[in-house]
ZATIDO-61726 format. One record per residue (C-alpha): residue number from 1; residue in three letters; z, x, y. Coordinates in nm, 3 decimals, padded with zeros to 5 digits. Layout:
<nodes>
NODE    k    r        w        u        v
NODE  NUM  ALA        Z        X        Y
...
</nodes>
This chain:
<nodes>
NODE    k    r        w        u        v
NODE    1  UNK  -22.178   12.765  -01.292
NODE    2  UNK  -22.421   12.608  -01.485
NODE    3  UNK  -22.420   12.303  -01.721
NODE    4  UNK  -22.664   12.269  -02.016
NODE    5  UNK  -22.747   11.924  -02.184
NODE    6  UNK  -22.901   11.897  -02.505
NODE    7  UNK  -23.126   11.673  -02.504
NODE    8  UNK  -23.431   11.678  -02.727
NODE    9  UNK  -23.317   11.471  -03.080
NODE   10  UNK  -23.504   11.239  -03.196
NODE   11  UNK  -23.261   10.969  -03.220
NODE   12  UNK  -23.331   10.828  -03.564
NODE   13  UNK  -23.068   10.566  -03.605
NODE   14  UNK  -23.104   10.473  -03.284
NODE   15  UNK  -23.498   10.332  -03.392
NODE   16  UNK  -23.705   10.110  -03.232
NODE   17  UNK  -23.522   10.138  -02.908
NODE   18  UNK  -23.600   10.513  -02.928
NODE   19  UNK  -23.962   10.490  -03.009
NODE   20  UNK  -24.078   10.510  -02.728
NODE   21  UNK  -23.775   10.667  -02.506
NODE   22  UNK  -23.571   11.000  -02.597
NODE   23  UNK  -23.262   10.859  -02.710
NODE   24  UNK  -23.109   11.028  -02.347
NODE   25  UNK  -23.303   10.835  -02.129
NODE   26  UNK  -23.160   10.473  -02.310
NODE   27  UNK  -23.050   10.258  -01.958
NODE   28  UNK  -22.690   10.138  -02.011
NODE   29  UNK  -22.632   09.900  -01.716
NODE   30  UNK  -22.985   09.982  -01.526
NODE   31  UNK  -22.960   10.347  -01.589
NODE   32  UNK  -23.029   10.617  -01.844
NODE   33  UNK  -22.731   10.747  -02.027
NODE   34  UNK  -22.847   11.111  -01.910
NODE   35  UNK  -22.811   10.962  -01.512
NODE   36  UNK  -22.469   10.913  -01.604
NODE   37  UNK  -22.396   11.221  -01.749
NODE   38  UNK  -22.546   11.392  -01.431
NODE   39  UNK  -22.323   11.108  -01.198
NODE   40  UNK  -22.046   11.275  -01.400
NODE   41  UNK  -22.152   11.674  -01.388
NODE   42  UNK  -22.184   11.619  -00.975
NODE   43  UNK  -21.812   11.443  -01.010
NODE   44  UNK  -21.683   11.787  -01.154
NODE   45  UNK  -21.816   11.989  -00.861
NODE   46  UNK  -22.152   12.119  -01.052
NODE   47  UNK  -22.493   12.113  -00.953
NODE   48  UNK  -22.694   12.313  -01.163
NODE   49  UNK  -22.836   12.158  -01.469
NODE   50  UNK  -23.071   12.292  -01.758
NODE   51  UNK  -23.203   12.005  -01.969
NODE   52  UNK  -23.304   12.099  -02.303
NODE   53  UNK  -23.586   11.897  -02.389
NODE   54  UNK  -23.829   11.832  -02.696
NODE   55  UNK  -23.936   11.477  -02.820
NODE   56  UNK  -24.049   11.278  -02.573
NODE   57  UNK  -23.936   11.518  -02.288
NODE   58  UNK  -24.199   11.392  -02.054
NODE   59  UNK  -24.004   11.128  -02.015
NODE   60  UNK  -23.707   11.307  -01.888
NODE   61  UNK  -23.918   11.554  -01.662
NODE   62  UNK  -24.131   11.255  -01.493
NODE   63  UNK  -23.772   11.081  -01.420
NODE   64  UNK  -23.525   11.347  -01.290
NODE   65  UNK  -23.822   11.594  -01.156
NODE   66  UNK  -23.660   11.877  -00.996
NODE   67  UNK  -23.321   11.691  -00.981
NODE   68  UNK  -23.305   11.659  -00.582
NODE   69  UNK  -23.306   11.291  -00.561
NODE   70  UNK  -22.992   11.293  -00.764
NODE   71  UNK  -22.820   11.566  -00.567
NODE   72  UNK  -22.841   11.820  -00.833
NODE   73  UNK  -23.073   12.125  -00.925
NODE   74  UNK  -23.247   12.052  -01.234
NODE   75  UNK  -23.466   12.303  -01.483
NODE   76  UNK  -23.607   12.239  -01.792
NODE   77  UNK  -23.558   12.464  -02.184
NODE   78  UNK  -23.849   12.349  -02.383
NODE   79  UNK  -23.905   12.362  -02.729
NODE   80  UNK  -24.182   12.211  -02.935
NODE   81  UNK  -24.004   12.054  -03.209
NODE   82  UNK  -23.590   11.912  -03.243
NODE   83  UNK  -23.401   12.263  -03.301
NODE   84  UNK  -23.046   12.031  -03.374
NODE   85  UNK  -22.785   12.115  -03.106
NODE   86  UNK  -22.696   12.536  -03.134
NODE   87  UNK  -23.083   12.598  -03.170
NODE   88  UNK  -23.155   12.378  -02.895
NODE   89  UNK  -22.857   12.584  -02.653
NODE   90  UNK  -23.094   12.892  -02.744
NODE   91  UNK  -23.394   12.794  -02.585
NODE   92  UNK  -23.187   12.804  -02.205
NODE   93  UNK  -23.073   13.173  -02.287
NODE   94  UNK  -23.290   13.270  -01.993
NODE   95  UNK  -23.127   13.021  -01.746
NODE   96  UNK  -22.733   13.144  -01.832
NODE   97  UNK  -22.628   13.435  -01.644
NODE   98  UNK  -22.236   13.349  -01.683
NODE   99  UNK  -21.925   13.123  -01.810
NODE  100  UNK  -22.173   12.753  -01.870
NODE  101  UNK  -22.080   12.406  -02.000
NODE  102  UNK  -22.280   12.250  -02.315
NODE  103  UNK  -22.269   11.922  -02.361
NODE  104  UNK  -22.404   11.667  -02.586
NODE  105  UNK  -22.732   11.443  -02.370
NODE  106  UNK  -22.608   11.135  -02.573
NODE  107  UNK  -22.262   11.048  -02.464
NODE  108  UNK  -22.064   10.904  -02.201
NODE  109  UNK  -21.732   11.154  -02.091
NODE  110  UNK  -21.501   11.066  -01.831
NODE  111  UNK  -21.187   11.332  -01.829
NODE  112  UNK  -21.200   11.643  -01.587
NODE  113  UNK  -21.404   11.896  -01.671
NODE  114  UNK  -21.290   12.127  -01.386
NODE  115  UNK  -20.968   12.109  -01.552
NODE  116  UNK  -21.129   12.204  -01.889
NODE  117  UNK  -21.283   12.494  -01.718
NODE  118  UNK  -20.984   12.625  -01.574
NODE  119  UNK  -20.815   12.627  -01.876
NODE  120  UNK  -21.121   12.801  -02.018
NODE  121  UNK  -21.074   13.088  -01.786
NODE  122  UNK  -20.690   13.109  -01.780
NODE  123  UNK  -20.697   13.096  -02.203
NODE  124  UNK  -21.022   13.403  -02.166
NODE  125  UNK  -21.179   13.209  -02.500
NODE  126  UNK  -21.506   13.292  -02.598
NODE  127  UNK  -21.553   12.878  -02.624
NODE  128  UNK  -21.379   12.599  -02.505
NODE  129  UNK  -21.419   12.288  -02.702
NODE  130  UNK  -21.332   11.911  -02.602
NODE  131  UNK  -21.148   11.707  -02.848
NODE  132  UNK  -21.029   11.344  -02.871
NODE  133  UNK  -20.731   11.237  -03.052
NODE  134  UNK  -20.917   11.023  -03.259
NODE  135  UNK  -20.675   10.774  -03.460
NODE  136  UNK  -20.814   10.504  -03.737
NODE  137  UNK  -20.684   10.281  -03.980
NODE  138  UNK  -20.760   10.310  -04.343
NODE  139  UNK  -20.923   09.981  -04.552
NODE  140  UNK  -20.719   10.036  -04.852
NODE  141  UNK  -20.388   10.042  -04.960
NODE  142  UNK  -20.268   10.422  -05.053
NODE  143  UNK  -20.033   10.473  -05.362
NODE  144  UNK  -19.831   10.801  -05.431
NODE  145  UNK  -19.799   10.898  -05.760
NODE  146  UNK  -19.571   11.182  -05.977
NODE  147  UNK  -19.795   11.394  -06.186
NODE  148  UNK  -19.723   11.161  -06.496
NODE  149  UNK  -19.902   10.894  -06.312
NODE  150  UNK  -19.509   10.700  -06.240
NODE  151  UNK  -19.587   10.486  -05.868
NODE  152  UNK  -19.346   10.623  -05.591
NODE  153  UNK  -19.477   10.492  -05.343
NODE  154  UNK  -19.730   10.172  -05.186
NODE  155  UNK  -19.860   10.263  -04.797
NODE  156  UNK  -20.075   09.945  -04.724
NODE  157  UNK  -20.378   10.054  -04.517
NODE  158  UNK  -20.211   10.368  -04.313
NODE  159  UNK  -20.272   10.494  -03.994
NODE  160  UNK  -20.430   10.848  -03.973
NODE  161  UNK  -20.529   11.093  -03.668
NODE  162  UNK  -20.725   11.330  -03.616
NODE  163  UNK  -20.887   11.564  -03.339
NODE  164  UNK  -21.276   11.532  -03.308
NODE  165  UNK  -21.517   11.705  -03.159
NODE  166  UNK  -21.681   11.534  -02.882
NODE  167  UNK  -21.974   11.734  -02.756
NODE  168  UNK  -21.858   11.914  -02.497
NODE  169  UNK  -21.819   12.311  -02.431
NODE  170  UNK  -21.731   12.574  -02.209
NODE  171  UNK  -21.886   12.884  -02.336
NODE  172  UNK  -21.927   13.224  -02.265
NODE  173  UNK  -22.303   13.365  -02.232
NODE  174  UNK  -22.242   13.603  -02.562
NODE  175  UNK  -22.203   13.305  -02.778
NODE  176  UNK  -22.572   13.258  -02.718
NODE  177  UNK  -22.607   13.604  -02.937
NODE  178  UNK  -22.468   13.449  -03.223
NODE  179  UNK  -22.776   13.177  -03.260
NODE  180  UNK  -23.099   13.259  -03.429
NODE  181  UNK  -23.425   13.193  -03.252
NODE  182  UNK  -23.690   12.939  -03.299
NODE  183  UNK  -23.478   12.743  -03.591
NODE  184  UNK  -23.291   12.442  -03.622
NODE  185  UNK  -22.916   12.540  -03.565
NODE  186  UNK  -22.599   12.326  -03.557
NODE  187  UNK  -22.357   12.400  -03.313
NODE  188  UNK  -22.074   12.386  -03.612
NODE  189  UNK  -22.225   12.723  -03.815
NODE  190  UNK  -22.182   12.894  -03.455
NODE  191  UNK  -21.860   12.798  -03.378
NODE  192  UNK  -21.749   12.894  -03.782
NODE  193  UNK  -21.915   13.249  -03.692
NODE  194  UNK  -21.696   13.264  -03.361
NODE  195  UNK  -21.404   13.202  -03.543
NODE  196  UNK  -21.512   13.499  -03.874
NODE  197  UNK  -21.542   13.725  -03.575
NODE  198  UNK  -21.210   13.659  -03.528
NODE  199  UNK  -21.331   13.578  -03.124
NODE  200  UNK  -21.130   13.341  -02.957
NODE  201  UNK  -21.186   12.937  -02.940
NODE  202  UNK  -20.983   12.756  -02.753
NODE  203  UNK  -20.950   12.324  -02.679
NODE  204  UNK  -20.846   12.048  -02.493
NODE  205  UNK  -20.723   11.749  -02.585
NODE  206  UNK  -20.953   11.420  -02.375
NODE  207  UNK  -20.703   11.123  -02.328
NODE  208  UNK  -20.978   10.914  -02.221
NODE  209  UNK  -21.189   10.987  -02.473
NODE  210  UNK  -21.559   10.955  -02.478
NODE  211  UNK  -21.865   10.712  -02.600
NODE  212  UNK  -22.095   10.860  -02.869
NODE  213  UNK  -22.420   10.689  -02.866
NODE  214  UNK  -22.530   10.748  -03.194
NODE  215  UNK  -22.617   10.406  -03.360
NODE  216  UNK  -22.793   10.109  -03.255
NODE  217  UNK  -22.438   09.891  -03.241
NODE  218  UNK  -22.267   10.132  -03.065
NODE  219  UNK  -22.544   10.155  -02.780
NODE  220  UNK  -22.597   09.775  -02.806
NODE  221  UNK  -22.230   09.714  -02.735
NODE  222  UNK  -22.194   09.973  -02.463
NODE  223  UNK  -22.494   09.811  -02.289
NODE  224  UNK  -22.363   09.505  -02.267
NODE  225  UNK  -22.036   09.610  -02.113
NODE  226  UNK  -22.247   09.843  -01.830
NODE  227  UNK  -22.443   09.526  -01.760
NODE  228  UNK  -22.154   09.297  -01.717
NODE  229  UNK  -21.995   09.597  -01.464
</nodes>
């Protein structure tokens, strides 16, 4: 089995630190985010990685080369320009010949993923998604009202859940049919078609959930806590 990161964004609101380093290759505690990602894949019994790469993908080549120092075959999807994350998946169509994992080249997991696979099989979906039980307090205070505007109710700032996506996928090498080429494609519009085809997507809930790096605070934070590890 194979596992495909995406990993050629440009990293916008993660500017200046990615100005001059794809947003993957960011060190948290002495290494890129990406090296811990692959730390992570190896974990799960997989060696087989396909980078997708565009901005600044040099950077990734010159660093993880053929992937041998890190204990993992490495090859390279490579597109000219950011394709968001479904158009990006398309440019490894060559490289999947079976059941692959997609994940996101920006975040930090830590739950099995040989469990999610086995429940990918055992389920036969078409995809597998990841989720996180993702709970949050609102600011406000919420008031329930009768249609004649009469208060029932005062909720001070309530506590709401809700399952998230976070980035990661088992798939099935059809799925790959689904994306168009050579145009920026979110991975959303291909899981909506999935689910119009009436094909089967399946999930898993991630108790430990997961760290996004998506914003300059969130990597600064995360950096800091690596680096005191």
């Amino acid at each position: 089995m194979k596992v495909v990161i995406l990993a050629g964004g440009l990293g916008t609101r993660l500017k200046p630190y990615t100005k001059s380093l794809p947003k993957p290759m960011l060190p948290l505690g002495g290494k890129p985010i990406l090296e811990h990602e692959i730390e992570w894949i190896k974990k799960n019994g997989i060696k087989e990685i396909v980078i997708c790469v565009s901005y600044l993908r040099k950077k990734i080549e010159h660093y993880f080369g053929d992937g041998k120092k890190f204990g993992v075959k490495i090859e390279y999807a490579i597109s000219n320009k950011p394709l968001a994350t479904a158009g990006q998946l398309k440019t490894a169509e060559k490289f999947i010949d079976g059941t692959f994992v997609c994940l996101y080249g920006d975040s930090i997991y830590n739950f099995s993923l040989k469990n999610m696979i086995k429940q990918h099989k055992k389920s036969k979906s078409n995809v597998t998604m990841s989720l996180y039980d993702y709970k949050f307090n609102l600011k406000y205070g919420v008031i329930g009202t009768k249609n004649s505007g009469k208060v029932t109710s005062w909720n001070e700032k309530p506590e709401f859940s809700a399952k998230i996506n976070v980035g990661c996928y088992v798939m099935e090498p059809e799925v790959l049919q689904l994306i168009p080429k050579n145009g920026s494609y979110g991975m959303d519009s291909v899981i909506r078609k999935i689910l119009a085809k009436k094909k089967k997507v399946g999930s898993v809930i991630s108790k430990k959930g997961f760290i996004d790096i998506g914003d300059k605070e969130t990597y600064e934070k995360t950096n800091e806590a690596y680096r005191k590890k």
